[in-house]
N, C-alpha and C positions, 0 to 999 in steps of 0.2 A: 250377780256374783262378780261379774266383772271390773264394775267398778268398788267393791268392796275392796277395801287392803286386806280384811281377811280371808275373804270370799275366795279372789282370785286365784290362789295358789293350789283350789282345789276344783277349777276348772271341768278335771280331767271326773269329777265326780259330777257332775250338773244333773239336773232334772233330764236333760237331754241325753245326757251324754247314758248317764242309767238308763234309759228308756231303749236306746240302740243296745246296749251291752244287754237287758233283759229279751230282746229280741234275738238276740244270739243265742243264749240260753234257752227260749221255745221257740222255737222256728217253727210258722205256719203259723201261731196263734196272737191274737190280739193282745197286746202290752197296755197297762193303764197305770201311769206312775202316778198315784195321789201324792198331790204337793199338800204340807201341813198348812191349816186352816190359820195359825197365826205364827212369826218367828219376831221372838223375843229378843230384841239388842245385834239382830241379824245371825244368827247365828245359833237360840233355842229352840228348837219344834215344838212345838203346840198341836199337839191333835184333838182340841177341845169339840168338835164337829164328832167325833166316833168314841170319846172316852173323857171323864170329867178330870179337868187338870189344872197345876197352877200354872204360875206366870213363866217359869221356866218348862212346863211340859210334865215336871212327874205325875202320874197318874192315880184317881180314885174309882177303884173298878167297882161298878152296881154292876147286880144279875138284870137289870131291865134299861139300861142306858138307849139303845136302839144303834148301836153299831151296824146291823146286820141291815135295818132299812137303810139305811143312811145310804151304808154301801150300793146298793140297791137302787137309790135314786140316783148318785153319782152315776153309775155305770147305766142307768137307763139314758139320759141325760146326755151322755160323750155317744153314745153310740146311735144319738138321733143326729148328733153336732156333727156326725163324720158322716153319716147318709149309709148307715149299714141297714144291709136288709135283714128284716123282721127283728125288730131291734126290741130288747127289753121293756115292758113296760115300769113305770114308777113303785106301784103295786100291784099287790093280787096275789091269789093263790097257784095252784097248780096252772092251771089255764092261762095264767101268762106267761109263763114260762116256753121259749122259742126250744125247738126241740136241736137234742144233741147238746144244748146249752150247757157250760161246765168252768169253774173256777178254779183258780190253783192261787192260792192269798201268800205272798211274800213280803214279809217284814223288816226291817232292816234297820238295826242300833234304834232310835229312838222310837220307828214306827212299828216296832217289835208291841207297845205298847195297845195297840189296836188288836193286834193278834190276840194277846193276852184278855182284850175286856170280850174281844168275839168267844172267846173260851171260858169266860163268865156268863156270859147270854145263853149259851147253848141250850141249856135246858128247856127254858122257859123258851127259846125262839123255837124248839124244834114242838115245843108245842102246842105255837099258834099256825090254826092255820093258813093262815093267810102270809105268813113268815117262813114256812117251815119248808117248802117247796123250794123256795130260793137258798136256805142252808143247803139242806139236799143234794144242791148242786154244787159245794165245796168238795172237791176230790184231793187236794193237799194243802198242807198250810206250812212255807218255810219260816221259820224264826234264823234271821241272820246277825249273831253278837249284839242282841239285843242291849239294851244300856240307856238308863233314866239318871237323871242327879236327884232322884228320891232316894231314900237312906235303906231300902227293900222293894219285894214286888219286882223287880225287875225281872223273874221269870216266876210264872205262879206257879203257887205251892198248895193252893189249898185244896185238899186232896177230894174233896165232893166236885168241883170243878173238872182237876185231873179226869176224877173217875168219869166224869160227861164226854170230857174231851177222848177219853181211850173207847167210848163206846158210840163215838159217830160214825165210826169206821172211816175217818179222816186220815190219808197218808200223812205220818206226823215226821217233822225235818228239823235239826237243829244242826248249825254250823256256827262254831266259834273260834276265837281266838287267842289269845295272850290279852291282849289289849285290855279285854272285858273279863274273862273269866279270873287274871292270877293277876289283877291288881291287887299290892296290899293294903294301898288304903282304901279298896271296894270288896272286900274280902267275903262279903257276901253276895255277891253277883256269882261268884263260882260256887258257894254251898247251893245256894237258890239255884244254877243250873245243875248241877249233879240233882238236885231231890227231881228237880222236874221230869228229869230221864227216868231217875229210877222208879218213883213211884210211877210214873206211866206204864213204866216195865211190869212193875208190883200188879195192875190193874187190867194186864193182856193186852197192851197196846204193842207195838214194835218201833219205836219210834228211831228214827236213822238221825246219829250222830258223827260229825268228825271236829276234830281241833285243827285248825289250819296254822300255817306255821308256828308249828310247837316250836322247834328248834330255833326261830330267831330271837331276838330282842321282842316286847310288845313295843306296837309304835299305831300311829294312827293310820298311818300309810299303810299298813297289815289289815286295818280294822276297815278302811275304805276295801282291799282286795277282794275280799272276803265275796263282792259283789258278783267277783269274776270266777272266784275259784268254786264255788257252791254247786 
């Protein structure tokens, strides 16, 4: 980023610099910032490794993509690279699963997108089982002003999904902004988040929402904070 002209001015955002500021936010627990698998003109995320995308990043969610292994192998993977003890295996069912073991999945503006196709899987992952053991152990999942330059989907809607997602008994988190939600030329990023809420609502779920600076101007610099304020 540093040497990017565009990059640098967002320094105070870096792969790192996230990494400490989420160690703030769970103190005691292990931080793992997944960097996007490909960026586009330095500056698109791509999470084509966890959800099927084009060349700027919006995404095509399938019910059987494999987000859930993926993450899974990622996280076996870092956790052998850093010499932790009883470390994740790659696969398996219950039995590799390290005990106490537990996940809290935090999403943020483009990799909100990943959140979203894990919440497409669900179904079908909680009923392999060989997959099902490692959901299991998802105890929260933040959506932070999630936001694609696809024309929809930016927060799913489709209410058999929802209905998955409200009955995993997953602590469910949305934090947004001006930025994303009351853009007028994205005017459906904010329908798409209100249905998200409410039919989750509709479905028994409790999912905890706030709007973070309502009162100021939207600005990017809001849409970055959002990391800190959540």
């Amino acid at each position: 980023m540093a040497v990017q002209p565009e990059g640098a001015q967002w320094l105070t955002w870096s792969l790192e610099q996230v990494a400490s500021t989420l160690g703030r936010r769970f103190p005691g627990q292990h931080v793992w910032v997944v960097r996007a698998s490909r960026m586009y003109l330095h500056k698109f995320s791509c999470y084509r490794n966890f959800v099927e995308s084009n060349m700027f990043g919006a995404p095509e969610y399938s019910r059987d993509f494999g987000a859930f292994p993926h993450l899974r192998s990622l996280l076996s993977h870092g956790m052998k690279q850093a010499n932790l003890p009883n470390p994740l295996p790659p696969q398996g069912g219950a039995d590799g699963i390290p005990s106490g073991f537990s996940l809290t999945l935090v999403g943020f503006s483009k990799g909100c997108v990943v959140l979203n196709q894990m919440a497409y899987e669900l179904d079908r992952a909680r009923a392999d089982p060989q997959v099902a053991p490692f959901v299991d152990c998802v105890s929260a999942m933040y959506w932070l002003d999630g936001g694609h330059p696809g024309g929809s989907e930016t927060w799913v809607t489709d209410r058999q999904v929802l209905r998955d997602l409200a009955a995993s008994g997953v602590s469910i988190h949305a934090h947004v902004t001006p930025y994303e939600v009351r853009d007028p030329m994205r005017a459906w990023v904010g329908r798409e988040h209100r249905h998200f809420i409410r039919t989750l609502e509709e479905l028994g779920a409790r999912p905890s929402q706030k709007l973070h600076f309502e009162d100021e101007p939207p600005s990017i610099e809001n849409h970055f904070r959002v990391i800190q304020e959540f």
